[in-house]
LODRENDREN-274389 format. One record per residue (C-alpha): residue number from 1; x negated, y negated, z negated. Coordinates in nm, 2 decimals. Each point is the difference from the previous one (the first is absolute). Layout:
NUM, X, Y, Z;
...
This chain:
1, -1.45, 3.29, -25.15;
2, -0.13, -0.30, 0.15;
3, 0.23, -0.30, -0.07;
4, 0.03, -0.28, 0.30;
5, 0.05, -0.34, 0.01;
6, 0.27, -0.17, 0.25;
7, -0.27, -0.18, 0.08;
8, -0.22, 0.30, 0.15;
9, 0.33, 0.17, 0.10;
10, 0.05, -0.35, 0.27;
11, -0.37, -0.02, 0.08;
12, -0.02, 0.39, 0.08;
13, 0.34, -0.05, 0.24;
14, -0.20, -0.28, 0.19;
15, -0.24, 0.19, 0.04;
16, 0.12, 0.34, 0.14;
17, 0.23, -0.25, 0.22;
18, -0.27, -0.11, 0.15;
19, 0.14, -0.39, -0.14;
20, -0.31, -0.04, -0.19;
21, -0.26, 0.08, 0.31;
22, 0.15, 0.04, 0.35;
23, -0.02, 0.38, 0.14;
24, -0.26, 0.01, 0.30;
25, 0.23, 0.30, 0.15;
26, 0.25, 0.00, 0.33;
27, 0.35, -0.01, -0.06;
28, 0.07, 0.44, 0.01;
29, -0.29, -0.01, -0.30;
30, 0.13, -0.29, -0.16;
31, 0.37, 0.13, -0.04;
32, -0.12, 0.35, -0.09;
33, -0.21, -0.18, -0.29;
34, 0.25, -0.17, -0.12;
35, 0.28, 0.22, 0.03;
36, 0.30, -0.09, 0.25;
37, 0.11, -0.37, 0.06;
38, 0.39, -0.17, -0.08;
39, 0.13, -0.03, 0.32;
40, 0.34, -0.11, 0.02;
41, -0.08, -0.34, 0.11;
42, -0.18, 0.05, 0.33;
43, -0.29, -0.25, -0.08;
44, -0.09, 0.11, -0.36;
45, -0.25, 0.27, 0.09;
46, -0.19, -0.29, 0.22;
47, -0.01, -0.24, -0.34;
48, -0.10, 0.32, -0.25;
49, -0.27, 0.06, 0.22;
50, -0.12, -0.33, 0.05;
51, -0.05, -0.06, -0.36;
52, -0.18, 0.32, -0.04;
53, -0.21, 0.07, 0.30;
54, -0.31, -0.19, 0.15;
55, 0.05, -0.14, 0.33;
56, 0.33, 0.14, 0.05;
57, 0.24, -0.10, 0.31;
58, 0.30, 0.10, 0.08;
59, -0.07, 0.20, 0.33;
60, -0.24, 0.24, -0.20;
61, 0.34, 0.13, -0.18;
62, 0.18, 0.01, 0.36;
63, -0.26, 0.23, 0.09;
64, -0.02, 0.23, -0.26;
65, 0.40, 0.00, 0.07;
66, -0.05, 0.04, 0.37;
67, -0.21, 0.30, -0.09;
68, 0.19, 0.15, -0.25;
69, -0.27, -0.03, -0.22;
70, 0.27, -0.20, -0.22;
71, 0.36, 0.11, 0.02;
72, 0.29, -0.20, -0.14;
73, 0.21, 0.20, -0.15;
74, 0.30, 0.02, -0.32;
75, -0.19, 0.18, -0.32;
76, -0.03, -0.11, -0.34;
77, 0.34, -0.15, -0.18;
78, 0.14, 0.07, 0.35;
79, -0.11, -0.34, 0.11;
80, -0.23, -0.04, 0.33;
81, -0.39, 0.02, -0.01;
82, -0.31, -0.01, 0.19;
83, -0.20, 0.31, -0.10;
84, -0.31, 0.15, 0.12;
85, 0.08, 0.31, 0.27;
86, -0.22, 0.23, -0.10;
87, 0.18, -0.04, -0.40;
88, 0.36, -0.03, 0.14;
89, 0.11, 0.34, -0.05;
90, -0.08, -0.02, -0.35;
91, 0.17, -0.24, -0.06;
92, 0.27, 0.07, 0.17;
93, 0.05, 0.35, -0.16;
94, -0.05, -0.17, -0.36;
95, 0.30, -0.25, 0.08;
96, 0.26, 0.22, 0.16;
97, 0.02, 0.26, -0.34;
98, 0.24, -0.16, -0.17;
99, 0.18, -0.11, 0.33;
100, 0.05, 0.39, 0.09;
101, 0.10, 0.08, -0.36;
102, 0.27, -0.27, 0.00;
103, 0.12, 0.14, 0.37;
104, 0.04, 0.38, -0.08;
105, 0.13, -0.11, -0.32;
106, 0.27, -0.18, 0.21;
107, 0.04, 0.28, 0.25;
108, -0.09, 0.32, -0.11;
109, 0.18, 0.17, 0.33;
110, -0.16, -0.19, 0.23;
111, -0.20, 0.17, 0.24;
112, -0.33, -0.20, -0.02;
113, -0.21, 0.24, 0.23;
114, 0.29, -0.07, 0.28;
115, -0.02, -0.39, -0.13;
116, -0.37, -0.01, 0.07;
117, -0.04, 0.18, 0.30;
118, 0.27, -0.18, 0.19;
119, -0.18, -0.37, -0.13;
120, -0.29, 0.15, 0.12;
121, 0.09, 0.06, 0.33;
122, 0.18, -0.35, 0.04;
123, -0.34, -0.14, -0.14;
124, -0.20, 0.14, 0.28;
125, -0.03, -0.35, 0.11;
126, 0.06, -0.34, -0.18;
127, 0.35, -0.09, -0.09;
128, 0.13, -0.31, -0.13;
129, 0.16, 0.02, -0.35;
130, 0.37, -0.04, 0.17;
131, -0.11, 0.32, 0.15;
132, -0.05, 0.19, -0.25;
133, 0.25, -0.09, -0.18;
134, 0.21, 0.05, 0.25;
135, -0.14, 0.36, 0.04;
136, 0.02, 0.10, -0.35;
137, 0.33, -0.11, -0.10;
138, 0.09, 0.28, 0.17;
139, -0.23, 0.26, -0.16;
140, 0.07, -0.11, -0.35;
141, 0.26, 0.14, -0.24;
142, 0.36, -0.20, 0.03;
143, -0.02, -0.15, -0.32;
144, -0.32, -0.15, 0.07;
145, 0.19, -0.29, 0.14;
146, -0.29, -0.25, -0.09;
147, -0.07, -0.21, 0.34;
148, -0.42, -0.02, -0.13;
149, 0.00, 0.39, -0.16;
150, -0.09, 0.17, 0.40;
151, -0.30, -0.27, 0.03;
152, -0.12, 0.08, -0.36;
153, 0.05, 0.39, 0.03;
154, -0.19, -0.01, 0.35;
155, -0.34, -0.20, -0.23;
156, 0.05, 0.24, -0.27;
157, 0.00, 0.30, 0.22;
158, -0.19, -0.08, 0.24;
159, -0.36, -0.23, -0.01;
160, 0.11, -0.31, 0.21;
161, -0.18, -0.32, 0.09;
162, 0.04, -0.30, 0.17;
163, -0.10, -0.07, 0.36;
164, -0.24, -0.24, 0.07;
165, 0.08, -0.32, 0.09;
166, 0.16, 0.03, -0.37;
167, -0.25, -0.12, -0.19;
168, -0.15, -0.25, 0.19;
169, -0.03, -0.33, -0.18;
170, 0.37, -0.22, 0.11;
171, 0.14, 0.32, 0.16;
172, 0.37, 0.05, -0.18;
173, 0.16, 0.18, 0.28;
174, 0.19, 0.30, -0.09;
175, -0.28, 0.31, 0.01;
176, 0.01, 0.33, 0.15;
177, -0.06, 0.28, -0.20;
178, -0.28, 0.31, 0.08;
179, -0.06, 0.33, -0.14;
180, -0.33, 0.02, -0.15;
181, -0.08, 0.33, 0.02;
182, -0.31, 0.09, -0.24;
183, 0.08, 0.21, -0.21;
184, 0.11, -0.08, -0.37;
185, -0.21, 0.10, -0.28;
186, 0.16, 0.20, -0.31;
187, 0.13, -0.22, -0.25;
188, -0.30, 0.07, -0.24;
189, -0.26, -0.07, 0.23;
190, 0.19, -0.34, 0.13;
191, 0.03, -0.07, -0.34;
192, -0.37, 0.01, -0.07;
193, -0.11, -0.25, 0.29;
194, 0.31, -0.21, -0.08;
195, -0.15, -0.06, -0.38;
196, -0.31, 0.02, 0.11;
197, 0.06, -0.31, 0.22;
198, 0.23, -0.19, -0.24;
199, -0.26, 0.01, -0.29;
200, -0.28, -0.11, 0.25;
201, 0.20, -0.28, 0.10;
202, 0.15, -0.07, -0.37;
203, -0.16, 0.13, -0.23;
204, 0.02, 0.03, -0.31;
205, 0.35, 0.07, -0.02;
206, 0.29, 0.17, -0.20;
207, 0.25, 0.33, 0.18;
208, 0.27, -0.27, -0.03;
209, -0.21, -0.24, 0.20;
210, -0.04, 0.31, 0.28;
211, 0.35, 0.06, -0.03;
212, 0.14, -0.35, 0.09;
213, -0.22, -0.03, 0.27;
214, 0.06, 0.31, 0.18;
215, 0.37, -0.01, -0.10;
216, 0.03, 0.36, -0.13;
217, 0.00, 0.21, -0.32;
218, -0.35, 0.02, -0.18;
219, 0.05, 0.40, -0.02;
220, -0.02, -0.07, 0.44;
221, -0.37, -0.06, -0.03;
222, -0.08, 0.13, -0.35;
223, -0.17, 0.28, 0.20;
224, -0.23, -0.21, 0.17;
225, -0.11, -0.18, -0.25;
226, -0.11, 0.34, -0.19;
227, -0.21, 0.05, 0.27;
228, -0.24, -0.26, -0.06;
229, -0.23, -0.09, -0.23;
230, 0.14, -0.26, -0.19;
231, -0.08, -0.20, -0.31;
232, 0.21, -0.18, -0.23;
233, 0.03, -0.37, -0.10;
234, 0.21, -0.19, -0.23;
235, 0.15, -0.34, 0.07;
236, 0.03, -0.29, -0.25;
237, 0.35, 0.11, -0.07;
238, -0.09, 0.37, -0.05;
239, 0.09, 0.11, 0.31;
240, -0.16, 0.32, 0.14;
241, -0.17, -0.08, 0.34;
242, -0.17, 0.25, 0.25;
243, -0.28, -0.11, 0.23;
244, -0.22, 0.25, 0.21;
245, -0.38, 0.06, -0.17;
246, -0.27, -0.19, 0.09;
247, 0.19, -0.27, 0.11;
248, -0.09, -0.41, -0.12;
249, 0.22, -0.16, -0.27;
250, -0.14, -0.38, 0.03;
251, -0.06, -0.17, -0.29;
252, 0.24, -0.25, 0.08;
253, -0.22, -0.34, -0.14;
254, -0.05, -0.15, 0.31;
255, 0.25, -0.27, 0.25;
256, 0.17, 0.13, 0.29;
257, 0.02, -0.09, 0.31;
258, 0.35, -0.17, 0.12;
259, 0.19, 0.21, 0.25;
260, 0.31, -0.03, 0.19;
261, 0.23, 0.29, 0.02;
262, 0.26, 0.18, 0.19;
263, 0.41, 0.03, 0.01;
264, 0.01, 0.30, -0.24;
265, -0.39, 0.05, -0.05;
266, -0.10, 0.35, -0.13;
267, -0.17, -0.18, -0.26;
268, 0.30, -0.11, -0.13;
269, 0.22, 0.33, 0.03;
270, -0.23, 0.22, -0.10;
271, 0.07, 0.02, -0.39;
272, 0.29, 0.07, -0.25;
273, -0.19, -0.27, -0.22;
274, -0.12, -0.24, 0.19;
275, -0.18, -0.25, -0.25;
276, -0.34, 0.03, 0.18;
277, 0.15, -0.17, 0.27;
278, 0.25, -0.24, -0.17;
279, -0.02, -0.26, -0.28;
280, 0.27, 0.03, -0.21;
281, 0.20, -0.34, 0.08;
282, 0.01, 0.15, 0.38;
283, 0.31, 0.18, 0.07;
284, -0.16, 0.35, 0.19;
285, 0.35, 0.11, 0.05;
286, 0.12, -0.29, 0.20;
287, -0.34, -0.02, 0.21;
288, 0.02, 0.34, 0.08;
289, 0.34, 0.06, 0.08;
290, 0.01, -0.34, 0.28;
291, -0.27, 0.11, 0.12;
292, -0.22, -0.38, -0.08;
293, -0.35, -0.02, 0.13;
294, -0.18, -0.08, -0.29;
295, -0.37, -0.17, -0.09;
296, -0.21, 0.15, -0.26;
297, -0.24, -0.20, -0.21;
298, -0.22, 0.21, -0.18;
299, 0.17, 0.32, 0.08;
300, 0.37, -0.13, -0.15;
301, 0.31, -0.10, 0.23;
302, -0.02, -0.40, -0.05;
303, 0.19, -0.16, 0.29;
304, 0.17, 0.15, 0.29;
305, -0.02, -0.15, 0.38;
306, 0.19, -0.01, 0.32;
307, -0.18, -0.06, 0.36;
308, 0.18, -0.14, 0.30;
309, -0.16, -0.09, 0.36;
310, 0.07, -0.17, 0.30;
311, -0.21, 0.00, 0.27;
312, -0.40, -0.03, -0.11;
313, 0.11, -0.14, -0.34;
314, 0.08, 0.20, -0.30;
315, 0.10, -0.17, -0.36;
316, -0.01, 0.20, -0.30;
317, 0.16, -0.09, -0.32;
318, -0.16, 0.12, -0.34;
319, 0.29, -0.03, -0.27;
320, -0.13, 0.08, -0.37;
321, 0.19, 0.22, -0.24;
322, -0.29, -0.08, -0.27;
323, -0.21, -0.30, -0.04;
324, -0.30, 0.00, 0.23;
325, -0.32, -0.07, -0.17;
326, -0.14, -0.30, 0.23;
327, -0.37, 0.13, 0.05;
328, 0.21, 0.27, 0.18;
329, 0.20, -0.20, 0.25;
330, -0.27, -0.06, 0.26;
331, -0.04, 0.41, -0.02;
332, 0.39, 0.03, 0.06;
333, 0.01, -0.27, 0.29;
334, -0.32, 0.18, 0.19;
335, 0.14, 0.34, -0.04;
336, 0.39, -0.17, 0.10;
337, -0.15, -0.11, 0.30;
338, -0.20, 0.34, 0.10;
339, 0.32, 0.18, -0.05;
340, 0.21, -0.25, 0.19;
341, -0.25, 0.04, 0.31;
342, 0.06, 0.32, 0.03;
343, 0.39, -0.10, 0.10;
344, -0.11, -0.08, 0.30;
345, -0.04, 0.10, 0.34;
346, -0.32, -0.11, 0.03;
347, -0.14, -0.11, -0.30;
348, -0.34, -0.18, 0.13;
349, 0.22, -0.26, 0.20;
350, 0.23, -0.05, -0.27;
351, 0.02, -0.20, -0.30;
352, 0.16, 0.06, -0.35;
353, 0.17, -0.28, -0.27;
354, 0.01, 0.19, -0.37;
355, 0.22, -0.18, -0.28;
356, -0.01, 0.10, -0.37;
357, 0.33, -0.14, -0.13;
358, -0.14, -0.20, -0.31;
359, -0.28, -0.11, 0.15;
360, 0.03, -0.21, 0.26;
């Protein structure tokens, strides 16, 4: 088999992420690419996009929210996403496997057809989470005394999403949540688009990698992946990695472009080993459990960065985890200040200070 370098491994993510040459897509296309966006911070889809997406602004997201073209929505790892529509019920299949095994493992006498007809009907318009858990304390078993166990049985049992405004770049108010009401492919089948998607956007990568990312057993999507035409690769390690045929490994021999990245970027969660995206003196567990926003410097975590505004200003501060090579500071300051910009209301009246603690 083929044996990788990190190096080709890190220039191959940029790539697919479209972090080495901006997508020229709209924001549907874009997320459908590169598989559903972190969203628990309200903002972070906005600054994901930015850094991958020509020309992108933050009303061509609202839209494809407005339309339903994008729905926000809790799927992988149980955490909330932006994920393409017309893919949500994949996904949303794939994720909630293990969720039902765990809940008629819990309560094998519960009635779940009487469970999930009565949600249904309370869900035949939006309802706020305090509704429904309200509602379904009442359905569920008595020693499911849990206060968060009738919201999480009414996702797993039901396909729910989150009404627009929620979403919307500063919105934090408390969503309402909506039935979607396609209907769910088998799990083989979601399995197979699922994969399909994650080694597009990934690629090459290991069934561990898969598994951390979607948050379930590899023997969830091991059926999907046997569906497609895979070859195998081997990392530097030895490590057995999958990537869809006729797909580009780069050669990884070239610089890369620096880029300024979300709370809880994909890029960053997407792997059980993450040294493609991490130099070694980085901590990845630290970064990716607070949820930094970090700048990469030829593909690697280097520094991580905070933004705050006021008014038509924004100031963004750069601080290093790694020593920044100084032909690449003007590159980090330009793509700081693009970045910051996009903070703002209104980012052709406004103006943007970047510091790179260090460096002056």
């Amino acid at each position: 088999m083929e044996r990788l370098t990190d190096a080709q491994l890190t220039a191959t993510l940029m790539a697919r992420q479209g972090l080495l040459m901006p997508l020229r897509i709209g924001a549907a296309a874009a997320i459908r690419r590169l598989t559903p966006l972190q969203g628990q911070e309200p903002n972070a889809p906005y600054v994901a996009l930015h850094a991958r997406v020509a020309g992108f602004s933050h009303d061509r997201l609202q839209r494809a929210l407005a339309r339903r073209t994008v729905v926000k929505t809790t799927i992988n790892r149980g955490t909330l996403h932006l994920v393409a529509a017309v893919d949500y019920p994949a996904y949303a299949q794939l994720w909630r496997q293990p969720f039902l095994r765990a809940w008629r493992a819990r309560h094998p006498d519960a009635d779940e057809e009487k469970i999930l007809a009565d949600l249904s009907t309370l869900l035949e318009r939006p309802r706020t989470a305090a509704e429904i858990r309200e509602h379904g304390a009442a359905l569920l078993p008595p020693e499911a005394g849990e206060r968060w166990e009738p919201l999480q049985v009414a996702r797993v049992l039901l396909p729910l999403v989150q009404e627009p405004p929620a979403g919307f770049w500063g919105v934090r108010a408390r969503p309402h949540f909506a039935l979607d009401r396609r209907p769910l492919p088998s799990p083989e089948v979601a399995a197979e688009l699922v994969t399909t998607r994650y080694l597009g956007a990934f690629g090459p990568a290991s069934r561990h990698d898969i598994a951390v990312w979607l948050g379930v057993p590899q023997k969830d999507f091991e059926a999907g992946l046997a569906r497609l035409d895979l070859r195998r690769l081997t990392a530097a390690d030895g490590r057995e990695l999958l990537d869809r045929r006729g797909t580009r490994v780069l050669r990884g021999d070239g610089s890369l472009p620096v880029r300024l990245l979300a709370r809880w970027d994909q890029a960053l969660l997407a792997f059980a080993d993450r040294t493609r995206i991490f130099p070694p003196e980085v901590d990845s567990g630290a970064i990716t459990l607070s949820g930094a926003q970090t700048v990469l410097i030829d593909g690697r975590v280097s520094a991580t960065w905070t933004c705050s505004t006021a008014r038509d200003r924004a100031e963004l501060v750069v601080e290093p985890l790694v020593e920044i090579p100084a032909g690449r500071l003007d590159e980090v300051r330009h793509e700081a200040t693009r970045t910051a910009l996009t903070h703002l209301s209104d980012s052709t009246q406004g103006s943007a200070t970047v510091h790179v603690l260090g460096h002056g």
